[in-house]
C-alpha positions in Angstrom: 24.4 -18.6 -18.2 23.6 -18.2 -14.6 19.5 -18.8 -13.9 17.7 -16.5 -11.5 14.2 -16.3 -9.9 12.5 -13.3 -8.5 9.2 -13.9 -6.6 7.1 -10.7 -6.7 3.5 -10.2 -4.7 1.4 -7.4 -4.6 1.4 -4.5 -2.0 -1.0 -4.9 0.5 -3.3 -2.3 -1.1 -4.1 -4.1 -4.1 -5.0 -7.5 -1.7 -8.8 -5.7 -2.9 -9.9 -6.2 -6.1 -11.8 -2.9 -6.0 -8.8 -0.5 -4.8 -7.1 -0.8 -8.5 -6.8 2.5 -10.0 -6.3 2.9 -13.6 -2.6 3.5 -13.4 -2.1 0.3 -11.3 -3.9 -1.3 -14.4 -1.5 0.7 -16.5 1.5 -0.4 -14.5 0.7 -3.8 -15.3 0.1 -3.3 -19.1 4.4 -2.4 -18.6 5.2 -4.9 -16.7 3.7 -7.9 -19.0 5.2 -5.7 -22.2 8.6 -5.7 -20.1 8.4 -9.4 -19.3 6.8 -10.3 -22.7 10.1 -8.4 -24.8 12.7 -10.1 -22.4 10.8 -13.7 -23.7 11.4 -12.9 -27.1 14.8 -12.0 -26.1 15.8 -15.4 -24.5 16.1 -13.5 -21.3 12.8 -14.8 -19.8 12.8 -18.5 -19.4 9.1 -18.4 -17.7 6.9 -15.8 -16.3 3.4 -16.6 -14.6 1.5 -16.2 -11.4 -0.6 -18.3 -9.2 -4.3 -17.9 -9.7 -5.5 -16.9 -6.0 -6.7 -13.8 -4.2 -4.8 -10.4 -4.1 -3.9 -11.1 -0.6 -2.4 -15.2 -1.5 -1.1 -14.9 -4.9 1.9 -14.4 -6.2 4.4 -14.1 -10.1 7.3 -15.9 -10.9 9.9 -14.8 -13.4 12.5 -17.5 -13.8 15.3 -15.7 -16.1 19.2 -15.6 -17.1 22.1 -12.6 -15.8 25.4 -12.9 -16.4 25.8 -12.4 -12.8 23.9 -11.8 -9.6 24.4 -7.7 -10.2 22.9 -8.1 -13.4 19.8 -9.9 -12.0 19.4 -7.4 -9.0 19.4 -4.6 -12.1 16.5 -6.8 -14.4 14.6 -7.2 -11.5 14.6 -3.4 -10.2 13.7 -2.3 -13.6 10.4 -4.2 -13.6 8.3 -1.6 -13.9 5.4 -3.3 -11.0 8.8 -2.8 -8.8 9.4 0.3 -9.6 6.0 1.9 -9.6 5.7 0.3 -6.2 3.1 -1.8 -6.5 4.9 -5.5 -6.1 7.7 -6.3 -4.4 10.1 -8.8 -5.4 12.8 -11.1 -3.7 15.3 -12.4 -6.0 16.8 -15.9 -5.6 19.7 -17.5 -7.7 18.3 -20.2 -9.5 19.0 -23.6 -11.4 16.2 -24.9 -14.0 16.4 -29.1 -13.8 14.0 -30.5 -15.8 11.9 -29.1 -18.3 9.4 -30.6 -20.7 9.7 -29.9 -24.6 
């Protein structure tokens, strides 16, 4: 099946540790459940982010669509996406080494 990323980094906002409101801590509680379910689906083949400030870090969801329609549609329905508080850039995608 077809591999896809999607890079996703926080709006500006929430660069500030202190400007998280309970329902941007929420909004994340959905997105990791989202992510979490599509791993134990097979969708998700990895999901992480780098460990940096607001303003410098970023996730990574490396996953499989059928086709590049499909991947636009798992991507929008990340919930960070929709709530608005990431944005996300999707990239087709091709896994070449993995360990065990």
């Amino acid at each position: 099946m077809p591999q896809f990323v999607y890079v996703l980094h926080l709006v500006p906002r929430l660069h500030d540790d202190q400007a998280w409101t309970e329902s941007d801590h929420a909004v994340i509680g959905w997105h990791f459940a989202h992510l979490k379910a599509a791993t134990e689906r097979g969708q998700v083949i990895l999901a992480g982010r780098t460990d940096e400030p607001g303003h410098k870090t970023c996730g990574l969801v490396i996953f499989e669509a059928p086709d590049a329609e499909a991947a636009l549609a798992f991507m929008a329905s990340e919930p960070a996406v929709k709530e608005g508080i990431m944005t996300a850039i999707l990239h087709p995608y091709a896994v070449a080494l993995q360990r065990k």
